[in-house]
C-alpha positions in Angstrom: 0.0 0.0 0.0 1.5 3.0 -0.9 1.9 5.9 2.0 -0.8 8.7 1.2 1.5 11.6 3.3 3.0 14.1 1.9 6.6 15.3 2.4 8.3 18.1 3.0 12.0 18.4 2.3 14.1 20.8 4.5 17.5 21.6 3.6 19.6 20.3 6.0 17.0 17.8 7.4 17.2 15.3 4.1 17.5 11.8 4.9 15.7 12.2 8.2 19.1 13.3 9.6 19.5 16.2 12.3 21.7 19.0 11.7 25.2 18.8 13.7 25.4 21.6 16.4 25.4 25.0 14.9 25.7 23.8 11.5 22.4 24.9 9.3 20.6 26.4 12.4 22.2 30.5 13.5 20.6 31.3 16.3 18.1 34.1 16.2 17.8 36.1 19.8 14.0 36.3 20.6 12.3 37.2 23.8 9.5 34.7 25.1 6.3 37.1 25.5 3.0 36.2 27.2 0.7 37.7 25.0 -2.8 38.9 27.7 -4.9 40.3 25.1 -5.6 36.4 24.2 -3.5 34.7 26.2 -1.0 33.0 24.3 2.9 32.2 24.2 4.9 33.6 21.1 8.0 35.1 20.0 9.3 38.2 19.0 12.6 37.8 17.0 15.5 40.4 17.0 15.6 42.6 14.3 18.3 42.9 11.4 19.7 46.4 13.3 19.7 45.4 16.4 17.4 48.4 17.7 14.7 46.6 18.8 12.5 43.0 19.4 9.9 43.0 17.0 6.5 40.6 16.5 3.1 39.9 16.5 0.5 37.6 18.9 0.0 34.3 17.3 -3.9 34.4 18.2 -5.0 37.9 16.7 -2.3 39.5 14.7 -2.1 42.5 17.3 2.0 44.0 16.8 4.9 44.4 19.4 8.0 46.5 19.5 9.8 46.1 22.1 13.4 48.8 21.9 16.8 47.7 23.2 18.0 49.7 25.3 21.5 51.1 26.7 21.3 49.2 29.7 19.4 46.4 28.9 18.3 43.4 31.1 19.1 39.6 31.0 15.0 38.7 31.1 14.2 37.1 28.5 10.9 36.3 29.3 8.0 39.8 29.8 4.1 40.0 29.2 2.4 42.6 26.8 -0.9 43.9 27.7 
């Protein structure tokens, strides 16, 4: 019987093998943010500059910028109302 799934080929991924550590992956800096407005987990990735954490809630679409600042703080983890 043939198999009626479809597959997706990922570069990197082919042959069901896992990428070795930090080869095909660069790691992106996000924060974790706790999304209130419909309570939901998602990211917001780092942009290209460097100025600032940008994103929007998985649920309804609604944006976040979040600025990097001089000072900045180690939490990685905040909630947006």
């Amino acid at each position: 019987m043939a198999d009626s799934r479809e597959t997706v080929d990922i570069d990197g991924l082919r042959g069901g093998e896992r990428p070795a550590d930090g080869a095909a992956r660069a790691a992106r800096p996000f924060l974790s943010i706790w999304f209130r407005c419909c309570n939901a987990y998602g990211r917001v990735y780092k942009e290209a500059d460097g100025a600032r954490y940008a994103g929007r809630c998985p649920r309804c679409g609604a944006s976040l910028t979040v600025r990097v600042g001089p000072g900045g703080t180690s939490q990685r983890a905040f909630e947006a109302w």
